[in-house]
C-alpha positions as CSV (number, residue, x, y, z in Angstrom):
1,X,7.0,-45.2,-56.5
2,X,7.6,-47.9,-53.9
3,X,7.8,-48.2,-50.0
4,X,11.1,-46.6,-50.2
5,X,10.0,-44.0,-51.9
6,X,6.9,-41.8,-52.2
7,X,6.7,-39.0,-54.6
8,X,6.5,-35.2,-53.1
9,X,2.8,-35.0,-54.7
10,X,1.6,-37.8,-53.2
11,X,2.6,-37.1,-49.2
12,X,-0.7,-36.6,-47.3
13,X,0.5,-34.8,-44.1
14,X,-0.5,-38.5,-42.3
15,X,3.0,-39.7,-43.8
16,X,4.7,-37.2,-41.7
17,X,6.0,-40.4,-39.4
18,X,7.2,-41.9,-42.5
19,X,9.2,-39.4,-44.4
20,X,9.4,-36.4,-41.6
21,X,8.2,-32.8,-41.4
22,X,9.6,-31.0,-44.2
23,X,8.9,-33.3,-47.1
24,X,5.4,-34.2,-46.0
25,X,4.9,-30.2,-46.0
26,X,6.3,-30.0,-49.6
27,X,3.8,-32.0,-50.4
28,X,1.4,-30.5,-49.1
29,X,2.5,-27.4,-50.6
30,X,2.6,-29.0,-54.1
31,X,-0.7,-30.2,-53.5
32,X,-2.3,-26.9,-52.3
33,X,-0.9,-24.5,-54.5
34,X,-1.1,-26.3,-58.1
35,X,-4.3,-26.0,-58.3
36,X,-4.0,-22.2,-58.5
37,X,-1.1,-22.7,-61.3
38,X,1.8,-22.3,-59.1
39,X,4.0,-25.3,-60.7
40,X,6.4,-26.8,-58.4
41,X,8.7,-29.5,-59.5
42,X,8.1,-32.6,-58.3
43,X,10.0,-35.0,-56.4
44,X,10.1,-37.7,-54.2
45,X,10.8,-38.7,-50.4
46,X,12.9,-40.9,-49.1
47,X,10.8,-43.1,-46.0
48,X,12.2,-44.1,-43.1
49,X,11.7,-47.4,-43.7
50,X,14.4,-47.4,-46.9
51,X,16.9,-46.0,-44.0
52,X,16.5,-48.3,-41.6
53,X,17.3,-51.1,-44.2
54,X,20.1,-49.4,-45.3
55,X,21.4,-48.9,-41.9
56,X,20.6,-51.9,-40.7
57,X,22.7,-53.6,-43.7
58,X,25.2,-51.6,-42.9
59,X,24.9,-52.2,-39.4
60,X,25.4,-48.5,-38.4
61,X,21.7,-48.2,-36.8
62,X,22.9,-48.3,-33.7
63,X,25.9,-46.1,-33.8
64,X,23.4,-43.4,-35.7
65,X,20.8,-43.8,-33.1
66,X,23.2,-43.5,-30.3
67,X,24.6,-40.4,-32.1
68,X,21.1,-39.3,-32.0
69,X,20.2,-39.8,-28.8
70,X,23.3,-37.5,-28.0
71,X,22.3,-34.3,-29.1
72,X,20.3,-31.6,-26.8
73,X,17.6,-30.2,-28.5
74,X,17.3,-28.6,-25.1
75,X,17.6,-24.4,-26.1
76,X,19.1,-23.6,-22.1
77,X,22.1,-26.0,-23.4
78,X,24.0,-23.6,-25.7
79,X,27.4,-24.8,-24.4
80,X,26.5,-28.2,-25.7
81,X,26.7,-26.8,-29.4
82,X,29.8,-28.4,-30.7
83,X,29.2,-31.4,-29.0
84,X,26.1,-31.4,-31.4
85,X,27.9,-30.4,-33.9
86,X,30.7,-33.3,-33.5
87,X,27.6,-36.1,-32.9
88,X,25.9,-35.0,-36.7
89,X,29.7,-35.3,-38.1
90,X,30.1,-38.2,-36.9
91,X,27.0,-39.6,-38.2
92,X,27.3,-37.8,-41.5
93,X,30.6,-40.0,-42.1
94,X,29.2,-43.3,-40.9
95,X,26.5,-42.7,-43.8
96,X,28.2,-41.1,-46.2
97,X,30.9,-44.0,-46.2
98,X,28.3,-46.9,-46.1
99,X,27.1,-49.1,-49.1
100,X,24.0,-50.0,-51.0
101,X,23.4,-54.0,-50.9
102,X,23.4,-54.1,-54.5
103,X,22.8,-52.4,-58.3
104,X,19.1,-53.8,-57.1
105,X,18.3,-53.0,-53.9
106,X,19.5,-49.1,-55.4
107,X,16.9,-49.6,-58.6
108,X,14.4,-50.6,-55.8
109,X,14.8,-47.5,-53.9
110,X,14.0,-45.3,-57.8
């Protein structure tokens, strides 16, 4: 792969920084369990430094950190639930309706 991406079977739990909790512990579950024949398909992380180009060149890091900076993670805050909810939309359409560079920089990220 590349820095932008790094496949599933080759996340060491140190890359948890870099690609975030969930696909650094498919990994490790890939890596634990095929040795005892349990096949799991392989696949391949995205890293965080392939989003921050991306957002950068889209110039939405800000407005995605600042959307992340608004949600409570804080479990006495219930009320604050479709405020979190509106904050992740929001963010979800910023991305969803930003570009790639170019045909290259998407090969790159493959």
């Amino acid at each position: 792969m590349n820095r932008y991406t790094i496949a599933f079977s080759d996340l060491p739990l140190a890359d948890l920084s870099e690609v975030g909790g969930k696909k650094a512990s498919i990994g490790g579950t890939i890596r634990n369990l095929s040795p005892l024949g349990i096949m799991i398909p392989d696949g391949f992380a995205i890293t965080g430094e392939a989003f921050n180009e991306f957002s950068k060149f889209n110039k939405i890091y800000f407005l995605v950190q600042h959307g992340i900076d608004s949600i409570s993670f804080n479990p006495d805050e219930i009320m604050k639930g479709i405020e979190n909810i509106a904050a992740a939309e929001a963010m979800r359409c910023v991305i969803t309706q930003s570009t790639f560079p170019n045909s290259n920089t998407i090969n790159s990220f493959l």
